[in-house]
C-alpha positions as MATLAB code, in Angstrom:
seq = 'XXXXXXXXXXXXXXXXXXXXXXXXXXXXXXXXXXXXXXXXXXXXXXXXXXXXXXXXXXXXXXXXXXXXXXXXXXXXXXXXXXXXXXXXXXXXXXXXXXXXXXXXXXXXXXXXXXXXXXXXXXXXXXXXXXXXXXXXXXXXXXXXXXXXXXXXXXXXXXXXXXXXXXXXXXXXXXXXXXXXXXXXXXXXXXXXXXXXXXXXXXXXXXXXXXXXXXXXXXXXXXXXXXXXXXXXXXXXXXXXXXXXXXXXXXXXXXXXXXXXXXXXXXXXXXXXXXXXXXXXXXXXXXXXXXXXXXXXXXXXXXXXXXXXXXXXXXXXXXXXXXXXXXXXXXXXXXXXXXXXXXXXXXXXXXXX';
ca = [
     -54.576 -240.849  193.190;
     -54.897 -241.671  196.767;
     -53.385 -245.189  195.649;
     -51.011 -243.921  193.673;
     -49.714 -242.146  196.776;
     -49.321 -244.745  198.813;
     -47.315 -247.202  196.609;
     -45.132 -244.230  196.085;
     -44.508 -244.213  199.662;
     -43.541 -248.222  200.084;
     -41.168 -248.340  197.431;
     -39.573 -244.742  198.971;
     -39.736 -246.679  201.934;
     -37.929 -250.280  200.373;
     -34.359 -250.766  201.016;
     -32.546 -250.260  198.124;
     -31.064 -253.341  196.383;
     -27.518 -254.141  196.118;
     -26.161 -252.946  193.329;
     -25.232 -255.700  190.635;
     -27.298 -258.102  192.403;
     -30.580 -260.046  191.745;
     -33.049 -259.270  194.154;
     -36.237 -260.594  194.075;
     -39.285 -262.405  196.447;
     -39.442 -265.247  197.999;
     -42.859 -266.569  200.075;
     -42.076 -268.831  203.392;
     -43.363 -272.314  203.420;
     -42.934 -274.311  207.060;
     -39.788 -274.835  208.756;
     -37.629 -272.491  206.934;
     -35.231 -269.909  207.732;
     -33.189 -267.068  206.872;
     -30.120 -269.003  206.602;
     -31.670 -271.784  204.717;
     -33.385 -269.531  202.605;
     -29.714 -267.718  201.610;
     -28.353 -271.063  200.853;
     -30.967 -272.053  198.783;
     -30.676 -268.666  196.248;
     -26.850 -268.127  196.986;
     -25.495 -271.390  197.642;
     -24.239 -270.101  201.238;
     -25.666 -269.439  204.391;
     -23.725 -266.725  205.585;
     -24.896 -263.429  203.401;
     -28.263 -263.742  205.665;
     -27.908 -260.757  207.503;
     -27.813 -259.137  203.908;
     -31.431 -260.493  203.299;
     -32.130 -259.337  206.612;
     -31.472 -255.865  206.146;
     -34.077 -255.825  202.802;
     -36.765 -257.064  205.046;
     -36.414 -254.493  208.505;
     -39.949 -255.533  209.323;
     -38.487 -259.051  209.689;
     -38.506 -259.419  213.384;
     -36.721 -262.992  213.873;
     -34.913 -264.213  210.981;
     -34.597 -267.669  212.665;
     -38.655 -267.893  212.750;
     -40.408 -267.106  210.254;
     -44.198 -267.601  209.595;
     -45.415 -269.920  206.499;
     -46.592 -267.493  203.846;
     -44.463 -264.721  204.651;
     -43.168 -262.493  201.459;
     -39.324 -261.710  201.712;
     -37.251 -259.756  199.424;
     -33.994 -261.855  198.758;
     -31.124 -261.819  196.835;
     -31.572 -264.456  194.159;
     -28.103 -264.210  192.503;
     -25.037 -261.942  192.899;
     -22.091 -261.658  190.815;
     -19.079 -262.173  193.232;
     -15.641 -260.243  192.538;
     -13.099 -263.080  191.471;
      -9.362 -263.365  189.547;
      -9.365 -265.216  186.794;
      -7.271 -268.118  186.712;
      -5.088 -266.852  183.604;
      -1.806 -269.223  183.198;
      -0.208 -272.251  184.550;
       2.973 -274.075  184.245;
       3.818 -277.170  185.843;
       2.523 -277.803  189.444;
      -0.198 -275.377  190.753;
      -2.561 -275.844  193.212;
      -6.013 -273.400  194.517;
      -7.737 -273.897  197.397;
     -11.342 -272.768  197.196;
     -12.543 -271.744  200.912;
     -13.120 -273.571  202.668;
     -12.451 -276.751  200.625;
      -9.231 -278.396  200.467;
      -6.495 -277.691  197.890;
      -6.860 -278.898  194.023;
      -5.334 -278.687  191.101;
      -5.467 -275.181  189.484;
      -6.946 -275.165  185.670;
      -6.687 -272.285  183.628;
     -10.093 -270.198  183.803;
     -10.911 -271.073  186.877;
     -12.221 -268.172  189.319;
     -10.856 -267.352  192.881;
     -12.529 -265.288  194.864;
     -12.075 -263.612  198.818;
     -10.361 -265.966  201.067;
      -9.006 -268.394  198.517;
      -5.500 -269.409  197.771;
      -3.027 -270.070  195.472;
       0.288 -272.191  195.607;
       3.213 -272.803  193.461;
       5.801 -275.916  193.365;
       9.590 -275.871  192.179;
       9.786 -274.439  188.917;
       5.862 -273.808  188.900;
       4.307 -270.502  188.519;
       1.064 -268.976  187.792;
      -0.955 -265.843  186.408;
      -4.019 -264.285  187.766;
      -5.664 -261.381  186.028;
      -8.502 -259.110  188.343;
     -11.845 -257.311  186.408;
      -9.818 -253.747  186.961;
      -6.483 -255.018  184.351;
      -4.350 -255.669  187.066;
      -2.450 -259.110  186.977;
      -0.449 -260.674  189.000;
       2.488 -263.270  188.480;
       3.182 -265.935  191.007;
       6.677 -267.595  191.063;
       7.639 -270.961  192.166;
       7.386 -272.253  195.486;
       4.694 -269.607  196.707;
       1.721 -269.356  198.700;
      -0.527 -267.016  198.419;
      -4.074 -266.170  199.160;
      -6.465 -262.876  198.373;
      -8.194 -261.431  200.735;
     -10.119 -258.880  199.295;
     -11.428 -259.017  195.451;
     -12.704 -255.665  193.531;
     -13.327 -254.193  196.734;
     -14.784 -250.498  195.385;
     -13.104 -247.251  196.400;
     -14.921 -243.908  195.341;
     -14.397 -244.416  191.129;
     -12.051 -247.025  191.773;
     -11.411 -251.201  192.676;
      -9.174 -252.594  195.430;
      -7.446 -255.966  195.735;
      -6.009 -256.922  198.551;
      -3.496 -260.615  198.651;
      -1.046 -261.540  201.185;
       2.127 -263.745  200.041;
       2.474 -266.086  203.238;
       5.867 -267.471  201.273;
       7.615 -266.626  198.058;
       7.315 -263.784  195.234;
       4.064 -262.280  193.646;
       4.749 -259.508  190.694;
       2.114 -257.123  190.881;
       1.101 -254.825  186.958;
      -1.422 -252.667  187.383;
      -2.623 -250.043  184.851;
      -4.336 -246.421  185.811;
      -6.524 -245.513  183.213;
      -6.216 -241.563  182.234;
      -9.947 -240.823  183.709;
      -9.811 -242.652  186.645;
      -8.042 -243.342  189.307;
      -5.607 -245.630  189.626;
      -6.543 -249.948  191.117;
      -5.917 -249.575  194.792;
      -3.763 -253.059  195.311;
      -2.563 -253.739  198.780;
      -0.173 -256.801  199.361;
       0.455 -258.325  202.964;
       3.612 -259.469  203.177;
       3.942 -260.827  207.235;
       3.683 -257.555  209.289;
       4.335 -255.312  206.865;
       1.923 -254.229  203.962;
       2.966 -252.917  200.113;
       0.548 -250.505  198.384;
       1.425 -249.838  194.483;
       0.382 -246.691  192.506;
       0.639 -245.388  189.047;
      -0.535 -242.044  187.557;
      -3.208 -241.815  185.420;
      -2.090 -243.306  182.211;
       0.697 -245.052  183.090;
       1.121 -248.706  184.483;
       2.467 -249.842  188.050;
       5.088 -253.025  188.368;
       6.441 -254.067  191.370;
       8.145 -257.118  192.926;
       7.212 -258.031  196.468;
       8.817 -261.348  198.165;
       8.362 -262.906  201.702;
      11.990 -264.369  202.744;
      12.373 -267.441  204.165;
      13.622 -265.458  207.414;
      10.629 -264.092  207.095;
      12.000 -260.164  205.579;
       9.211 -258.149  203.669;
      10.784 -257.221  199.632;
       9.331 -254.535  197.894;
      11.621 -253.308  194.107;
       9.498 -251.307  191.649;
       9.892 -251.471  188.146;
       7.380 -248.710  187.091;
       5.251 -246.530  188.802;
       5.702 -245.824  192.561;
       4.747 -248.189  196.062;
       5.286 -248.039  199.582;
       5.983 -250.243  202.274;
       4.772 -249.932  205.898;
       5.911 -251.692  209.139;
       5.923 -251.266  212.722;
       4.147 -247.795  212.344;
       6.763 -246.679  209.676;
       6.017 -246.403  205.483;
       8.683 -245.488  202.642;
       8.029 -244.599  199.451;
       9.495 -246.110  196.936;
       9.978 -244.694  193.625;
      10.748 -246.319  190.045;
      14.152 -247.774  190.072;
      13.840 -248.285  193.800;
      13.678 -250.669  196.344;
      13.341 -251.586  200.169;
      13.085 -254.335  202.796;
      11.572 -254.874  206.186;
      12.933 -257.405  208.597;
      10.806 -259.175  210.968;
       9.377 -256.625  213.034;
      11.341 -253.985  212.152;
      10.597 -250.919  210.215;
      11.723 -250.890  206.707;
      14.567 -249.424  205.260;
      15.542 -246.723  203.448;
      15.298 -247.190  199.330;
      18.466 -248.210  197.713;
      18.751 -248.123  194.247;
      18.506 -251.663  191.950;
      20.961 -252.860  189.742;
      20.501 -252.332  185.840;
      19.229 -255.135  183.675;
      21.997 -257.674  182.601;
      22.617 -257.808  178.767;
      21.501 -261.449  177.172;
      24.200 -262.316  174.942;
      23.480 -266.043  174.252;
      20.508 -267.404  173.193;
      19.840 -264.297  170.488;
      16.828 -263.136  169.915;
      15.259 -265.712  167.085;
      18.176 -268.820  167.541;
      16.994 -272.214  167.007;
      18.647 -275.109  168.565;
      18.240 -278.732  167.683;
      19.113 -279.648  171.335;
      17.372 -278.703  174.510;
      20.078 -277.464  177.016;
      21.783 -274.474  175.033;
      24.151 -272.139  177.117;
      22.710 -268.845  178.284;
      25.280 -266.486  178.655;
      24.919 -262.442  179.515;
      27.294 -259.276  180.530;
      28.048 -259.095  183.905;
      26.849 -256.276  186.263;
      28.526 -254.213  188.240;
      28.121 -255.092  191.754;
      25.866 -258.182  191.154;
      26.162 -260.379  194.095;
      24.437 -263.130  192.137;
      21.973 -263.878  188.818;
      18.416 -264.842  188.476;
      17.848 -266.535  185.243;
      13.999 -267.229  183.980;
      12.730 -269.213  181.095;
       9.453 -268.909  179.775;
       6.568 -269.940  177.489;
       5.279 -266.503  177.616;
       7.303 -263.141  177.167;
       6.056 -261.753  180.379;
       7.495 -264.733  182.418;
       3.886 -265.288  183.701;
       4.461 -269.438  182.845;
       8.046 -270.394  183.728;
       9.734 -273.800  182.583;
      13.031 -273.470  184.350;
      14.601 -270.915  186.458;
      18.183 -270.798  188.168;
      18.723 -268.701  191.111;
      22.010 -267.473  193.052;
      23.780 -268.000  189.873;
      27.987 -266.157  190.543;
      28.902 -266.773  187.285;
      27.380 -264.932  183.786;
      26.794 -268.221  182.148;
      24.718 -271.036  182.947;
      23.123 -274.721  181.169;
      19.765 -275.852  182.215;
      19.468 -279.539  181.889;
      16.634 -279.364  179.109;
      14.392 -277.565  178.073;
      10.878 -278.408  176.649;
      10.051 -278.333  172.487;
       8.467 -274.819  170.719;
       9.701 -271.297  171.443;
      10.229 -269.969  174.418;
      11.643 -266.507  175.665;
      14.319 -265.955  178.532;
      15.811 -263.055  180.992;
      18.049 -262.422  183.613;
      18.210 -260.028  186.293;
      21.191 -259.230  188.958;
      20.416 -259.176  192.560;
      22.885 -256.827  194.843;
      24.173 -257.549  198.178;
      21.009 -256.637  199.732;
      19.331 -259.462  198.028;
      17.011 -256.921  195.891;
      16.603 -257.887  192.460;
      17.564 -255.316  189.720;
      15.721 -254.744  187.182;
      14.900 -257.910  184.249;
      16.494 -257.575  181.076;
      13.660 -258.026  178.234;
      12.540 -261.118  177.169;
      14.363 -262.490  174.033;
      12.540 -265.249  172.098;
      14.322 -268.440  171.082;
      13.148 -272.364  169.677;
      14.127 -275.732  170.878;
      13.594 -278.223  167.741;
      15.047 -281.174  169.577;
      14.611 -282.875  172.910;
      18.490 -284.091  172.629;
      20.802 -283.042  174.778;
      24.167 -282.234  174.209;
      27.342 -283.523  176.002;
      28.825 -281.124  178.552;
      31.686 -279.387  176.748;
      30.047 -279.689  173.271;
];
């Protein structure tokens, strides 16, 4: 009984493990250390001071005598985004390696990055259902990866250059992903109520301006000690080191006239044509393998008239939209994605 007692006692007494992690023991043999010991089991040295903690007795964790039992974390599953679509030229950059050619299924995690090329883009989905949609020439890199609130996960990414498109779904008995986008001094934060999905728009200017537009649910964006909210429908911008601005409304969705939904063409540059917008300053168009946009083959930006010609498109169906952008430079809301086929890789003569 006496026994019974006292191994009660020790494994009261045992740090708990980690939760989701392999923890098991490990006996010292000569010359090793706590650092080596972590690199061994985890392929890294620096989670040590996590071994350390399961082993408070542990006086030195730089000597260590032969023989010695230590508890250690064997294996651990590490929060990562999934690698989920790419088009064209993407690149990731494992930390702290150098940058490589991104491959679909491939798993970032904490302190990697992500880059885009002209007319590149790519898609990264999280454990929690969020995604997120990276357009061409972008650079971005996550920071924090299924991070866990109380009953809920937090990502955390900051767009150094370019646009990231943020989706993230609440579940109804939970609460909503926490995702936090750094965009130069200022940060974004998108919500959505319980049942309902959040889709924002954030963008890093050139000059170096914070973008924030919401599509569905609700976000804010904080600078220089000053947050908006932004609601559905809504959008805002903060200049370098400036607070941001009040919401202004975005522009409606264009109409897609030309291609209709199910055309086929037997050559590869049709005209795309759609009803102009009241106070458009200029058109973003987008096509796509994918209706969501999430792998792009061509895009056309600061587009003044309602029509345009790409100068050819690849073979198989593909689905296209267009969006206004006001004087502000905020885009207005996408106009859904209509689903055409090129048959041909022919190209017809300008005027045809």
């Amino acid at each position: 009984m006496l026994a019974l007692l006292v191994a009660w006692l020790a494994l009261a007494q045992e740090p708990a493990e980690p939760a989701g992690q392999d923890v098991g023991w490990h006996e010292v043999v000569e010359g090793e250390t706590l650092e080596g010991i972590t690199a061994h089991y985890l392929g890294t040295s620096d989670r040590w001071r996590e071994n350390w903690k399961l082993n408070p007795d542990l006086q030195n964790p730089h000597r260590i005598s032969p023989g010695t039992r230590l508890r250690i974390i064997r294996s651990a599953r590490v929060p990562s985004a999934e690698i989920r679509g790419v088009s064209r030229r993407v690149e990731e950059k494992p930390h702290p390696s150098s940058w490589v050619p991104a491959k679909v299924g491939d798993k970032l995690k904490a302190r990697d990055g992500i880059r885009t090329y002209r007319q590149s883009s790519a898609e990264l989905g999280f454990d929690d259902g969020s995604q997120l949609r990276i357009n061409e020439e972008s650079l971005v890199f996550l920071r924090e990866v299924g991070q866990k609130l109380p009953g809920a996960s937090r990502q955390s990414l900051e767009v150094v250059e370019g646009q990231a498109d943020v989706e993230a779904r609440a579940a109804v008995d939970a609460l909503p992903p926490d995702i936090e986008v750094i965009l130069g001094d200022a940060k974004a934060r998108t919500r959505a109520a319980p049942g309902t999905a959040a889709q924002a728009r954030t963008r890093k200017t050139h000059a170096g301006a914070a973008q924030l537009m919401v599509f569905g649910g609700e976000a804010e964006l904080a600078a220089e000690g000053r947050s908006v909210t932004v609601a559905t429908g809504m959008g805002t911008a903060a200049e370098a080191g400036k607070p941001p601005k009040p919401p202004e409304k975005l522009l409606p969705a264009p109409a897609p006239i030309h291609p209709a939904k199910g055309a086929a063409y037997e050559h590869s540059n049709p005209l795309f044509t759609w009803a102009p917008v009241e106070g458009a300053a200029g058109y973003v168009v987008e096509v796509c393998r994918d209706p969501s946009c999430g792998q792009i083959v061509d895009r056309a930006t600061g587009l003044s008239e309602t029509s345009w010609t790409p100068r050819g498109l690849p073979l198989g169906e593909l689905h296209w939209r267009v969006n206004a952008q006001g004087a502000s430079g905020l885009d207005g809301f996408p106009s859904p994605p209509v689903s055409f086929t090129v048959r041909s890789l022919w190209r017809r003569a300008a005027g045809e």
